[in-house]
N, C-alpha and C positions, 0 to 999 in steps of 0.2 A: 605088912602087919595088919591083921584081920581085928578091927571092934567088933563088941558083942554087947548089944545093948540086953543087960539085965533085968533093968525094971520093966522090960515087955510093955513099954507104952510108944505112942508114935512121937518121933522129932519132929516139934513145931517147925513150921517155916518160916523164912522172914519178911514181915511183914511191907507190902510196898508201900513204897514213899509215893503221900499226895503231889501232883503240878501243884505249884505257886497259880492264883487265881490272877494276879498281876503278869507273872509270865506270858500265860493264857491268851489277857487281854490285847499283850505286846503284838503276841503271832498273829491272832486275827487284823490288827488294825494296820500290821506289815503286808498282810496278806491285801488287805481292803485297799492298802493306799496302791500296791503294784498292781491290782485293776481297775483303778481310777485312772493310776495314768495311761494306762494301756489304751483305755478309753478313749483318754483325750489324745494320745497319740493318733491314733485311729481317724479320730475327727480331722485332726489337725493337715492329719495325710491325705483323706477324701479333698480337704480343702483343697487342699493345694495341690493336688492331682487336678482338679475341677478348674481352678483356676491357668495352672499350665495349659490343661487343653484348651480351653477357651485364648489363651495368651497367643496360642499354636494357633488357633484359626485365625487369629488377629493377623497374623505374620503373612499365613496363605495367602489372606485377603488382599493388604497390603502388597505382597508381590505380585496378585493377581493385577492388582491397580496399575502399578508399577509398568507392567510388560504393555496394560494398555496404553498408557501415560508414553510407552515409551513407543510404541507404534505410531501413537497422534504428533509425537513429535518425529517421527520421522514423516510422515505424510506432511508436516507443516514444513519441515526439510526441503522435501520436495517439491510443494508448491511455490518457496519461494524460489527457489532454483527456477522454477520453471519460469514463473512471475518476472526474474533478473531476464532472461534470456527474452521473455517477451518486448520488456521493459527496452532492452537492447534495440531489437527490431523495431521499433515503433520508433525508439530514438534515431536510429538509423533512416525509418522512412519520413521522418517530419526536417531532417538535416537535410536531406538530397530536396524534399520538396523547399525546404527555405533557399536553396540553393539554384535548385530551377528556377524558382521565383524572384530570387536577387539577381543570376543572369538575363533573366529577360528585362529585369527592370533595370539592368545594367546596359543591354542591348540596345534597348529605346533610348536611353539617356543619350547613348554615344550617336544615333542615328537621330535623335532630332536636332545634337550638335551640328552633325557634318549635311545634314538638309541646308541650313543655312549659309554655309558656305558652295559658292561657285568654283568649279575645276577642281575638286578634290574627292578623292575616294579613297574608303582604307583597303589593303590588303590581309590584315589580320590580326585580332587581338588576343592579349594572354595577360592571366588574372596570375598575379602573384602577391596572394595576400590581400591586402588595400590599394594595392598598385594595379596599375596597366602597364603593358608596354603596346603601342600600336605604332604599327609601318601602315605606309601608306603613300597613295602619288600625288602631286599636284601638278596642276597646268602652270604654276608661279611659285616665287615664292614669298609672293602677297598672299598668296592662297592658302600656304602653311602658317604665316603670321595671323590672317584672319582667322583658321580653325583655332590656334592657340588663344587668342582672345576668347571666341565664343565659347571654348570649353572652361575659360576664368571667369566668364559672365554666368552660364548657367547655375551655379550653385552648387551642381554637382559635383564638382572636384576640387579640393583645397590647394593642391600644385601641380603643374605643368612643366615639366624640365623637356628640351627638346634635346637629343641627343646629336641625331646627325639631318644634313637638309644639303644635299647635292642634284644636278642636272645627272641624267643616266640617258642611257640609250634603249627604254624599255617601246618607244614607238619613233624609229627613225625619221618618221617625217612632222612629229608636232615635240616641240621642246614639252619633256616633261622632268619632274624634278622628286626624284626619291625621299622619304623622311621616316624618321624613327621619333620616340618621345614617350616619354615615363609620365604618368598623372596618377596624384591621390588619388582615393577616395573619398567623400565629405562622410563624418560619420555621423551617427543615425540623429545625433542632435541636430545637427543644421539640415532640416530639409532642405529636399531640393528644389526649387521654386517652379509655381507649379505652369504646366504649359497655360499660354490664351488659350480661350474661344476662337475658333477657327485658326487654329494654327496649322504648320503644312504640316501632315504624316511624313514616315518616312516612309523610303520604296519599301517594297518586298519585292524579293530578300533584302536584308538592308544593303548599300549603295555599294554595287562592285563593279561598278560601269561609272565612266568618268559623267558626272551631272550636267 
């Protein structure tokens, strides 16, 4: 269906509707606050970006310490390891020297005993523990009573057990008379009392020839 406008004048338009000046205000201050926080986002993120890495080197650091921390303990490892095994050896060599040192002072002991007794000499001694055991000959067996006394007089040994004391045939033409015998050791509290002034040495080697 075609209109014809008649009165030959033009159709008004319709006129536009004003924005609300409150509206307006809404948008910009919706618009203002999403780049405020944008803003502070931003910041917020730099921060804590700044902060991580710095946290990061903390950490590197730390492991760096760590690995060395952990080398010194190993070299401190090893020192003492080494240290123990020294420790070992030195105990080792001051044990064998108290040991050479208490045989010989053991040796004399037993030879300035058997000096004083006539027709007696030993054959050999063996250390077991605090003990002796010595064999030995005598020309009597006065001569084995008398060593047993003087090894109960010198101080040095707390008992004397004699085991065996028989005649043998070790020289067919002079009686001589075999003997065994166990003796403490005095320990280190009760010295041993000490030789005189001009006392007799014993031989060297100590006595393995009849005196």
């Amino acid at each position: 269906m075609i209109r014809i406008n008649l009165l030959g004048q033009a159709r008004p338009r319709a006129a536009k509707q004003a924005v609300p000046l409150e509206a307006t205000l809404q948008i910009l201050l919706f618009i203002g606050a999403i780049a405020f926080a944008g803003v502070i986002l931003t910041v917020v993120y730099l921060s804590q970006k700044k902060q991580l890495e710095y946290t990061q080197g903390q950490i590197r650091d730390l492991q760096a310490e760590r690995a060395s921390l952990q080398q010194i303990k190993q070299d401190v490892d090893r020192f003492e390891s080494e240290k123990s095994v020294l420790q070992q050896r030195i105990n080792v060599i001051e044990t064998l020297q108290r040991n050479r040192s208490g045989a010989q002072d053991l040796l004399q002991m037993v030879a300035n005993t058997v000096v004083r007794v006539d027709s007696l000499w030993l054959t050999s001694i063996n250390r077991n523990g605090d003990s002796l055991d010595i064999q030995g000959e005598a020309g009597s067996i006065n001569a084995v009573a008398n060593f047993i006394t003087e090894l109960k007089r010198s101080g040095y040994f707390d008992k004397v057990e004699i085991k065996s004391a028989k005649e043998d045939d070790l020289r067919p033409t002079v009686e001589t008379y075999g003997f065994s015998m166990s003796v403490v050791i005095a320990p280190p509290s009760g010295p041993a009392k000490a030789e005189p002034a001009g006392a007799a040495q014993p031989p060297q080697p100590a006595a393995k020839g009849r005196s």
